[in-house]
VOBA-1610 file (N, C-alpha, C; in pm, whole numbers, padded with zeros to 5 digits, always signed):
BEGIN
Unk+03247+00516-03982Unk+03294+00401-03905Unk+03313+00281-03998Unk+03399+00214-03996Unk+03470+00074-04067Unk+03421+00004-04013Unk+03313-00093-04103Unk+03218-00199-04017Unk+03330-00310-04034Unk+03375-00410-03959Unk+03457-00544-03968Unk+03414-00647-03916Unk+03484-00742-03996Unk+03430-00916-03960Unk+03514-00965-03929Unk+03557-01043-03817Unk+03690-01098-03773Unk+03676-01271-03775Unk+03779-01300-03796Unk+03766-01439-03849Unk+03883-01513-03736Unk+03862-01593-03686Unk+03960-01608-03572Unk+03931-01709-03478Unk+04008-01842-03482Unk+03981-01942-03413Unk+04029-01928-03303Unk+04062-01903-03216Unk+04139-01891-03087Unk+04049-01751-03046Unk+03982-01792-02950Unk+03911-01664-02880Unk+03985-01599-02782Unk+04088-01610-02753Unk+04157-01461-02665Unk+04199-01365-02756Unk+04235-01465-02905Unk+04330-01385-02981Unk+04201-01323-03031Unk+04097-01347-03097Unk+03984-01308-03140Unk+03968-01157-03051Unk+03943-01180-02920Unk+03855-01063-02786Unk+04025-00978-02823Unk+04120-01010-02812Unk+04202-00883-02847Unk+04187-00809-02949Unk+04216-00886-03048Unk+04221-00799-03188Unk+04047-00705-03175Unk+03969-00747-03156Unk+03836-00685-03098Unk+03892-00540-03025Unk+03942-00593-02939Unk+03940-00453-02800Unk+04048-00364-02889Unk+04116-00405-02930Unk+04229-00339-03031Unk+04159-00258-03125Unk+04092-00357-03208Unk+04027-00237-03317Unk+03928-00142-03262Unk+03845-00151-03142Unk+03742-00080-03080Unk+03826+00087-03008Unk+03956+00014-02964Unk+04031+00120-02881Unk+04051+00243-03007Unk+04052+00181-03156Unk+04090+00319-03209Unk+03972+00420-03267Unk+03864+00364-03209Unk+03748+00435-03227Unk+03708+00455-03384Unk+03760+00410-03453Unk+03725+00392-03592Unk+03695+00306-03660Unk+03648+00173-03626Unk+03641+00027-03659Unk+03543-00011-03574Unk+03393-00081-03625Unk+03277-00145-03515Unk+03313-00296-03603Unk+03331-00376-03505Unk+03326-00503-03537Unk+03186-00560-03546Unk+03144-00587-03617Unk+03039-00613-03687Unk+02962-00777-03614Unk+03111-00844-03635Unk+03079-00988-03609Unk+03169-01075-03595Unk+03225-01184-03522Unk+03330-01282-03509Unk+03260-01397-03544Unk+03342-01486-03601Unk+03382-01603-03661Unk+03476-01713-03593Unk+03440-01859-03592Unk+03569-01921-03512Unk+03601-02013-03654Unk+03550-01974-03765Unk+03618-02118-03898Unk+03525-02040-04040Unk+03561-02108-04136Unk+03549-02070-04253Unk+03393-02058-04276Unk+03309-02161-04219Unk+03182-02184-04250Unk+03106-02081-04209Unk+03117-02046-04095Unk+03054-01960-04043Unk+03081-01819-04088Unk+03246-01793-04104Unk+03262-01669-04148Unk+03213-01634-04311Unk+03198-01733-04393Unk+03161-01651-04524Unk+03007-01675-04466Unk+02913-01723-04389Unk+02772-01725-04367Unk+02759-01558-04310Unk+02812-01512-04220Unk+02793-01388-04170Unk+02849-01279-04290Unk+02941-01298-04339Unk+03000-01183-04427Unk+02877-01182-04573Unk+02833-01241-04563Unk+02682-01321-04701Unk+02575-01181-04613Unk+02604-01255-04488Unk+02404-01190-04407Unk+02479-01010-04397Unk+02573-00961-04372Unk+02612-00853-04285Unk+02668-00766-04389Unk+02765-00816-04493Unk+02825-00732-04600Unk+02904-00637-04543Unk+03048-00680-04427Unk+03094-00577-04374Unk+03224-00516-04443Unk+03280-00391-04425Unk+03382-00323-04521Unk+03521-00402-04548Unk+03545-00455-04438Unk+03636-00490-04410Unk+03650-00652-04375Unk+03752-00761-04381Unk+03729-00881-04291Unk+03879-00907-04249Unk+03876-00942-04100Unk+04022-00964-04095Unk+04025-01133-04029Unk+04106-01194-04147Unk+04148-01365-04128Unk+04277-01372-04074Unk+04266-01492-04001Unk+04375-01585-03910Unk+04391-01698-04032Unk+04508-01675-04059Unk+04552-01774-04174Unk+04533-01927-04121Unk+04539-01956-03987Unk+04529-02099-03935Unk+04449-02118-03912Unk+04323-02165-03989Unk+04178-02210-03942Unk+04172-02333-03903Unk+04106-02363-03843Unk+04026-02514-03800Unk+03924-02573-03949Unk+04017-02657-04007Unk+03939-02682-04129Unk+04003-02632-04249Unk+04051-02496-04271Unk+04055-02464-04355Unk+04182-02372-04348Unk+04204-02292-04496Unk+04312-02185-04412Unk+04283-02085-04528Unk+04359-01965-04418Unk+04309-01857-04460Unk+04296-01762-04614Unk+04430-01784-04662Unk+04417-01789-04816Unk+04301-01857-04900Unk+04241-02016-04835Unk+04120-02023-04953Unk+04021-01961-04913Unk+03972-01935-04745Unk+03859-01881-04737Unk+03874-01697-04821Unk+03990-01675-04813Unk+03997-01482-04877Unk+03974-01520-05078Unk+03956-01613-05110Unk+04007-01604-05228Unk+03846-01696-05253Unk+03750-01765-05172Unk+03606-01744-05164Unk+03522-01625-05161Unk+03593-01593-05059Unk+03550-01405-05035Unk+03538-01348-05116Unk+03663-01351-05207Unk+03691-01249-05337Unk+03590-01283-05440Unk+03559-01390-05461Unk+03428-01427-05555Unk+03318-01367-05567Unk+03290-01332-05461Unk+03157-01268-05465Unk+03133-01077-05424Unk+03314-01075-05362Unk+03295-00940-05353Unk+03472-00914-05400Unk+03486-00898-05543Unk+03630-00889-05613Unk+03688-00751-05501Unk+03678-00681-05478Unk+03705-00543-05389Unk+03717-00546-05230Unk+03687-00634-05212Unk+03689-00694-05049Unk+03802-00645-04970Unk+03813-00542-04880Unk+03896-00546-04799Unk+03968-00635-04735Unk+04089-00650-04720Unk+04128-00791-04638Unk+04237-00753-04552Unk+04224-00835-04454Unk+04412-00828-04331Unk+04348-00981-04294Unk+04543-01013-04328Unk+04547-01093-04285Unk+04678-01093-04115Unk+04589-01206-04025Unk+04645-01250-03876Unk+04705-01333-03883Unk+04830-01341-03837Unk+04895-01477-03825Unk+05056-01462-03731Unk+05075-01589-03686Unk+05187-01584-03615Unk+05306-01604-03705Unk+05291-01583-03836Unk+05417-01700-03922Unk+05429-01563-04007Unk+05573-01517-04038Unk+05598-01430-04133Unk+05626-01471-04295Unk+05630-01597-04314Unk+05669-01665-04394Unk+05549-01643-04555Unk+05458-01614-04488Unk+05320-01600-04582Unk+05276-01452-04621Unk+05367-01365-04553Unk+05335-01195-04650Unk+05345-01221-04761Unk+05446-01295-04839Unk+05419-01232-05004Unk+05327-01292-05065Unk+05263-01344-05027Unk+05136-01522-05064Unk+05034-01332-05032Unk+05071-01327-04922Unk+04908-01258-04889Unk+04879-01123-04959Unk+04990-01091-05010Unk+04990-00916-05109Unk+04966-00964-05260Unk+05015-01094-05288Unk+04979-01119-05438Unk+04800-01154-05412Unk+04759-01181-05285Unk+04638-01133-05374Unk+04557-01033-05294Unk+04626-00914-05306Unk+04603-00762-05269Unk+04553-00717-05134Unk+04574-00831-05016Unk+04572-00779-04883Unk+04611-00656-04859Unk+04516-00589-04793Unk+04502-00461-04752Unk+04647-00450-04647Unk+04622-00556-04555Unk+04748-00590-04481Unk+04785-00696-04448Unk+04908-00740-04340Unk+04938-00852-04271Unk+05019-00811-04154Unk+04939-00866-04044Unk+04889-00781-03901Unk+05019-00957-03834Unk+05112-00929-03781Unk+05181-01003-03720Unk+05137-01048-03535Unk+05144-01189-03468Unk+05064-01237-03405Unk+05257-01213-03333Unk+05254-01160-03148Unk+05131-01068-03096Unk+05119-00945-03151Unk+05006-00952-03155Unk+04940-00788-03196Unk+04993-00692-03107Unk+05028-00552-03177Unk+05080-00417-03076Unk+04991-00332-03175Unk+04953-00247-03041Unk+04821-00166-03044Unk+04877-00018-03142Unk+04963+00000-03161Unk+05087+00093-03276Unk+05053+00047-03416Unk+05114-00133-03414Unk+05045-00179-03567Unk+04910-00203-03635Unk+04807-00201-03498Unk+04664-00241-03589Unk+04623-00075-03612Unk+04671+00058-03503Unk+04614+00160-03543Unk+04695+00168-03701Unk+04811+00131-03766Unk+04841+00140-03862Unk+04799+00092-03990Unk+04732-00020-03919Unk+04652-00069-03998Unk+04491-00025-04029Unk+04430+00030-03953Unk+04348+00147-03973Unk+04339+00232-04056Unk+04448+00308-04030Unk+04483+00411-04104Unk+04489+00395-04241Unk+04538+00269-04295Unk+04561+00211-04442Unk+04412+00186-04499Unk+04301+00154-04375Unk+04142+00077-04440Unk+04132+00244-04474Unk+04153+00349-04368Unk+04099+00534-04376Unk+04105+00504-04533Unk+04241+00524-04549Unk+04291+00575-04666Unk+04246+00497-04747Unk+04237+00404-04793Unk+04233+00321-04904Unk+04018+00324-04955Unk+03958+00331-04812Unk+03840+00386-04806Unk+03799+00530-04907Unk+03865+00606-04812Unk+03872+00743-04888Unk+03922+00813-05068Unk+04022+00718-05086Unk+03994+00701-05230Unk+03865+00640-05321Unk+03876+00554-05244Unk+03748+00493-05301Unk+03630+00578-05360Unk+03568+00655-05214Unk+03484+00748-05198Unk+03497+00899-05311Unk+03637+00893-05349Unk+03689+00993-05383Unk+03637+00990-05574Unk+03678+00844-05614Unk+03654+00791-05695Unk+03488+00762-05746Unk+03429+00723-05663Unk+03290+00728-05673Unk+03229+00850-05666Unk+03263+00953-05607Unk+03198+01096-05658Unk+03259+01120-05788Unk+03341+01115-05795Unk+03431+01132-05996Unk+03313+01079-06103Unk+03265+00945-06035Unk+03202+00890-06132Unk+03063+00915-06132Unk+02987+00950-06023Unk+02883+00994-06036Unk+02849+01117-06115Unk+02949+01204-06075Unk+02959+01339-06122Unk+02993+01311-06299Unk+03021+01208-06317Unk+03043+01217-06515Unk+02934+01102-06569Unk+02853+01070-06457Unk+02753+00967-06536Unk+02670+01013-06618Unk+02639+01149-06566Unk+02534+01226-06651Unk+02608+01256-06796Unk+02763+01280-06787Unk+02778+01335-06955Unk+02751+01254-07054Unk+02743+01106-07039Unk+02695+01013-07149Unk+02560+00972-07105Unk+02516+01016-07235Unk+02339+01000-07198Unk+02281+00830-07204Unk+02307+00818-07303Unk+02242+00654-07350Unk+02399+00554-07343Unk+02445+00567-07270Unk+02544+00460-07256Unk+02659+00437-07104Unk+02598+00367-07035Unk+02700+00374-06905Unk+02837+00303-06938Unk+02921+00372-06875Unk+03095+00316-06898Unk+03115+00230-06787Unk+03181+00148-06787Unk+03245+00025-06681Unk+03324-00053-06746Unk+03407-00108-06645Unk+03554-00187-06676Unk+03529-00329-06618Unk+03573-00407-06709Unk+03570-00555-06732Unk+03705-00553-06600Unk+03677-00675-06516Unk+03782-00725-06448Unk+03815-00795-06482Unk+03785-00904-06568Unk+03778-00993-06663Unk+03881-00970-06770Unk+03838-00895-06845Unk+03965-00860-06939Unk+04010-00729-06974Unk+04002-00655-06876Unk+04053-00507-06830Unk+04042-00428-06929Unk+03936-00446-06991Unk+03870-00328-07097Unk+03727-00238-07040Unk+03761-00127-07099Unk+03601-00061-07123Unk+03488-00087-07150Unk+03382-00082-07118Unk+03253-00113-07227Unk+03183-00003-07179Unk+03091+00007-07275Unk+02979+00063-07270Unk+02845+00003-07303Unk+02779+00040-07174Unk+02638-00055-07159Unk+02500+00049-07215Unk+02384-00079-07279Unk+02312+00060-07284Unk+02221-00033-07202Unk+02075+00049-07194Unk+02019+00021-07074Unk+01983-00104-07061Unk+01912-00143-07188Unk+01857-00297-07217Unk+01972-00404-07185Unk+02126-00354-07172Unk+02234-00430-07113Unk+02226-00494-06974Unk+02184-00382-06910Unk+02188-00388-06761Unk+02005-00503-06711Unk+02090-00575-06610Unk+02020-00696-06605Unk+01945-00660-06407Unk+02042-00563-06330Unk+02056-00543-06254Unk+02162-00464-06185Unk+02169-00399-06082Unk+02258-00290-06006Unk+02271-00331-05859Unk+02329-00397-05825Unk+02344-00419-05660Unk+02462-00347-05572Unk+02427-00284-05489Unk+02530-00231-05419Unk+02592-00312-05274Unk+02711-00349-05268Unk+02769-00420-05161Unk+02896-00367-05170Unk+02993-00369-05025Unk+03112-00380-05032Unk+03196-00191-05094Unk+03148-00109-05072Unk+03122+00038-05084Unk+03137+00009-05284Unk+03120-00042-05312Unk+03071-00088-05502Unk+02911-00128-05552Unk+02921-00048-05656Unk+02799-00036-05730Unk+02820-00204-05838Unk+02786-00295-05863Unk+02819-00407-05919Unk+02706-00390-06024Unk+02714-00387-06161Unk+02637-00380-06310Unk+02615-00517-06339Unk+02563-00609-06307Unk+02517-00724-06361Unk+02504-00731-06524Unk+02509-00808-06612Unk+02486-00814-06753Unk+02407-00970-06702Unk+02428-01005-06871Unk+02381-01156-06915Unk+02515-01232-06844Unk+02661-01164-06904Unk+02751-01253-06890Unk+02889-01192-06764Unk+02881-01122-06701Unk+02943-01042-06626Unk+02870-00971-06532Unk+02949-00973-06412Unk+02979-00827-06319Unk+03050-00699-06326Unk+03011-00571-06314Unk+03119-00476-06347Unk+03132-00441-06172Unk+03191-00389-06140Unk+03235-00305-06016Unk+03266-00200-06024Unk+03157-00099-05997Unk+03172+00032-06058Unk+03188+00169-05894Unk+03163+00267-05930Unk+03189+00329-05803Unk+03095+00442-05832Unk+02943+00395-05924Unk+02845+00481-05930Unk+02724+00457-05814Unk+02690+00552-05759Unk+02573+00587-05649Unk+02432+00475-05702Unk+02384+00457-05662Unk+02240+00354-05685Unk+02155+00472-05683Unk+02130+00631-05627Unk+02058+00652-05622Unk+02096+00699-05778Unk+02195+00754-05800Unk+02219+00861-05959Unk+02164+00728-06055Unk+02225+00604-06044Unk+02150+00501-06123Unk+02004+00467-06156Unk+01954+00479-06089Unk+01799+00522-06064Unk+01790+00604-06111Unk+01837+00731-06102Unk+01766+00812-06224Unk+01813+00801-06306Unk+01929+00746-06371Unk+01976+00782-06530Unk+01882+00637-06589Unk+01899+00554-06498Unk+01793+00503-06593Unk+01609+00476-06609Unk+01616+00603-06531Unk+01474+00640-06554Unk+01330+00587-06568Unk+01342+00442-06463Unk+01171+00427-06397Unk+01181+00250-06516Unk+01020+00284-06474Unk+01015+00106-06542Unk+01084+00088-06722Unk+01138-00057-06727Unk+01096-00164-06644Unk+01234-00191-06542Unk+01297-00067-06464Unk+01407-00112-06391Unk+01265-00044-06266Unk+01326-00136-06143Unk+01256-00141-06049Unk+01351-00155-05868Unk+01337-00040-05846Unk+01405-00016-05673Unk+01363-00120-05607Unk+01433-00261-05581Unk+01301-00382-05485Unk+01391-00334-05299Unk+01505-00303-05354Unk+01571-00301-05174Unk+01676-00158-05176Unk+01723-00130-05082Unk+01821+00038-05038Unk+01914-00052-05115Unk+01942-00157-05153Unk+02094-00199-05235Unk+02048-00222-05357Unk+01933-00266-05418Unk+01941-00334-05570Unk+01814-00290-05659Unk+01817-00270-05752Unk+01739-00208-05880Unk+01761-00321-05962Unk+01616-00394-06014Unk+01654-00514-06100Unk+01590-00457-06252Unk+01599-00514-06366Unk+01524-00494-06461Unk+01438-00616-06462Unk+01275-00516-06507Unk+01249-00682-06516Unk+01209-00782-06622Unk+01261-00681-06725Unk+01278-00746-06846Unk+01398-00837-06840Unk+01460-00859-06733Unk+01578-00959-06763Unk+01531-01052-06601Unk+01466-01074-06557Unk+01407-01179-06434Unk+01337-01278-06523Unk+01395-01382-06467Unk+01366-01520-06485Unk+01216-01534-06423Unk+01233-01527-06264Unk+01104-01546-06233Unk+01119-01484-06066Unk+00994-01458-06022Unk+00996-01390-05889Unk+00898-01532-05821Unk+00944-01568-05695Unk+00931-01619-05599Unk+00828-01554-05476Unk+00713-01595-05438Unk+00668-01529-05329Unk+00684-01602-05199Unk+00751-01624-05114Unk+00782-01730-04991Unk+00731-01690-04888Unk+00650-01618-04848Unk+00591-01543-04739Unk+00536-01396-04739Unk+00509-01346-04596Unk+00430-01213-04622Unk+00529-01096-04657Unk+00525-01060-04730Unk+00619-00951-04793Unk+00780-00974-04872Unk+00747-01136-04873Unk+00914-01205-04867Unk+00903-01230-05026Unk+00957-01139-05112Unk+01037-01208-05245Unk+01150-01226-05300Unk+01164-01288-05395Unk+01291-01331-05406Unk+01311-01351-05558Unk+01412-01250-05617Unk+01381-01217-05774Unk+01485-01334-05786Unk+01475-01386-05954Unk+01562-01500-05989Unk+01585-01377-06125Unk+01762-01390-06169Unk+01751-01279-06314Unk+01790-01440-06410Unk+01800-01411-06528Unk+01800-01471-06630Unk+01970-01456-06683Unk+02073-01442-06612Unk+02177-01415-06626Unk+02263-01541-06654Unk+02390-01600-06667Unk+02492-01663-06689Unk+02457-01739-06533Unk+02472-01692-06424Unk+02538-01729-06315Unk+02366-01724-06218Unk+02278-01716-06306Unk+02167-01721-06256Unk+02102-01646-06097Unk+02192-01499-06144Unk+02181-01459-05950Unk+02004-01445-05902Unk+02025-01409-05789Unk+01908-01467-05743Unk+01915-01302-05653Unk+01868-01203-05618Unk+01827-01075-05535Unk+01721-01074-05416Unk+01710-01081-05277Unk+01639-01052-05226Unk+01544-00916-05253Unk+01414-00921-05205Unk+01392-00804-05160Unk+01326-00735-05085Unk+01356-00666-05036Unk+01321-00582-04892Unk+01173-00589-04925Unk+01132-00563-04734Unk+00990-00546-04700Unk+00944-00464-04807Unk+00958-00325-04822Unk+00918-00202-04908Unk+00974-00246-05055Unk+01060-00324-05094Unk+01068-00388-05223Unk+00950-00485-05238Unk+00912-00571-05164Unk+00832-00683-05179Unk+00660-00589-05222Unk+00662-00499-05159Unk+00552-00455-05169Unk+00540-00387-05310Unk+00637-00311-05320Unk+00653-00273-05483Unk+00611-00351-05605Unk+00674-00500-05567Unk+00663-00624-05632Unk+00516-00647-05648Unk+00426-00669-05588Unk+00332-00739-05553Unk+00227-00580-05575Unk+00226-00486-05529Unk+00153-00373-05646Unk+00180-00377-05777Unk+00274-00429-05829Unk+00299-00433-05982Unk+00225-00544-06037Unk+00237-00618-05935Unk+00181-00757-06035Unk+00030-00735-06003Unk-00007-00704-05894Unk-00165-00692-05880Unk-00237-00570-05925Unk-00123-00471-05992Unk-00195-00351-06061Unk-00243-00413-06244Unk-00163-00491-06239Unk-00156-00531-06387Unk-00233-00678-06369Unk-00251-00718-06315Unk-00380-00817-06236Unk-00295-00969-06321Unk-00168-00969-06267Unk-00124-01062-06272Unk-00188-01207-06213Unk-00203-01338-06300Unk-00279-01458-06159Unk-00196-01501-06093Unk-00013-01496-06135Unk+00056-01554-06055Unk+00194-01476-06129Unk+00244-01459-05981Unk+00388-01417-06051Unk+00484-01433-06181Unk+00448-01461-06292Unk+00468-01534-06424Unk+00543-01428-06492Unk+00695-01433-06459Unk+00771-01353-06556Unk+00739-01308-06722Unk+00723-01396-06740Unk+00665-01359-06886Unk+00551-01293-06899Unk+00426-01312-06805Unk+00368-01199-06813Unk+00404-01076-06783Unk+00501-01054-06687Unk+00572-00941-06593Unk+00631-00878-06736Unk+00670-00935-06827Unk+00773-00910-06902Unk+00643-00830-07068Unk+00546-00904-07060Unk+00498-00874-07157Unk+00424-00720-07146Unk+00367-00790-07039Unk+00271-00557-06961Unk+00423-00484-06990Unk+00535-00515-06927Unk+00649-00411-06940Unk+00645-00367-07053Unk+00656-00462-07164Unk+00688-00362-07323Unk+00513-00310-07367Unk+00440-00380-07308Unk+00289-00294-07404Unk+00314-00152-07303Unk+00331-00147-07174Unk+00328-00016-07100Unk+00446+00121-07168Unk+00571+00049-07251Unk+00637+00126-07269Unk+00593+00162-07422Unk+00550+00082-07473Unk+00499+00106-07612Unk+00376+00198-07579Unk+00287+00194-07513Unk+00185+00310-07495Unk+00301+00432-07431Unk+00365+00423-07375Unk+00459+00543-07362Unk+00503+00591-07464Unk+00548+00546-07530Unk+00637+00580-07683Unk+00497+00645-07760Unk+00462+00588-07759Unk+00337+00590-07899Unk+00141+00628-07872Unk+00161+00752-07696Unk+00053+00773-07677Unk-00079+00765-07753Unk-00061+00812-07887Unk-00175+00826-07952Unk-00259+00681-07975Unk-00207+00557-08004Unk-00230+00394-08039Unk-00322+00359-07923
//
């Protein structure tokens, strides 16, 4: 099922395009929106596959909120709504999935479906490709710069973090995002236990590259990495707990990255070098 976020100031037009995408039984609308603010706040909390914008917002319009969007999730599904034909080629230069003409006929949004199927299904198609060849390079993961449309190869001490959103595996560095189409679980094992650490079902941080962990409540943390762009990772109930056995196995007094950071290399150095 195609989870979607609909973005749409005018609520009849909103409850249609709704009953529209529901009628083709392949699309759960996730969540509606009546303006920009609200819609990147829900697409932040929900992370749905898809988002479909009304180019005429209240406040804003729809090209800057898709091109906010794209910031944080470069791969973002998009359709764009609108009554004005004048704005298709605006909306394909920056790689709209579609552009859904205002009134809607229940012929063009199943067509438009059909395009999320497909364009989905490669995807999927692509991410088993890559899982299935992660294993042939042992000490070095491959990923492509969007940035400047080259190759690299990462080795582990590269990787700062792994978050999964948006059906993409995203490789954090110091100075970049990659957008990759490798599994989190195959990631987890290729890179093989501490100091990378499972905190949530989406993200594996290292924690040789965390700035500092945050405790804000009962089970509530909140990793800070040491990156360019300084991201910041929730983590889940069963992450938080992970967190907080680590630091109280190693009898941390306070969450103090640098101590976090220092047990990491004496623990791997007694790994390396049992006999010492």
């Amino acid at each position: 099922m195609i989870r979607a976020l609909l973005i749409e100031d005018e609520p009849l037009a909103q409850e249609y395009l709704r009953r529209l995408l529901q009628e083709t039984e392949k699309v759960e609308v996730v969540a509606s929106a009546i303006n920009a603010e609200e819609g990147l706040a829900l697409f932040t909390q929900l992370l749905p596959d898809v988002v479909f914008i009304d180019l005429r917002l209240a406040g804003s319009d729809g090209f800057t909120l898709a091109q906010q969007l794209r910031q944080s999730a470069p791969q973002l599904a998009i359709v764009f709504v609108t009554g004005y034909s004048d704005k298709a080629v605006a909306a394909f230069e920056i790689a709209a999935v579609d552009y859904l003409l205002k009134p809607l006929h229940p012929d063009r949004v199943r067509q438009t479906v059909l395009r999320l199927e497909e364009r989905f299904r490669n995807e999927q198609q692509q991410e088993a490709f890559s899982s299935a060849n992660l294993h042939l390079e042992k000490e070095k993961l491959v990923v492509k710069s969007i940035v400047t449309d080259t190759v690299k190869l990462l080795s582990k001490k590269d990787i700062f973090a792994a978050v999964h959103h948006n059906r993409r595996t995203f490789i954090y560095t110091q100075q970049e995002q990659y957008p990759t189409y490798y599994s989190l679980l195959n990631l987890e094992h290729w890179l093989g236990g501490m100091p990378f650490l499972r905190i949530s079902r989406r993200a594996i941080v290292n924690l040789e590259a965390v700035e500092k962990i945050i405790h804000y409540g009962d089970r509530l943390y909140q990793v800070h990495l040491r990156d360019q762009n300084r991201t910041t990772i929730e983590a889940s109930r069963s992450g938080a707990v992970l967190l907080a056995s680590y630091i109280k196995k190693h009898r941390l007094p306070s969450p103090s990255i640098q101590t976090i950071k220092a047990t990491v290399r004496a623990n791997l150095c007694k790994k390396n070098n049992p006999s010492s």
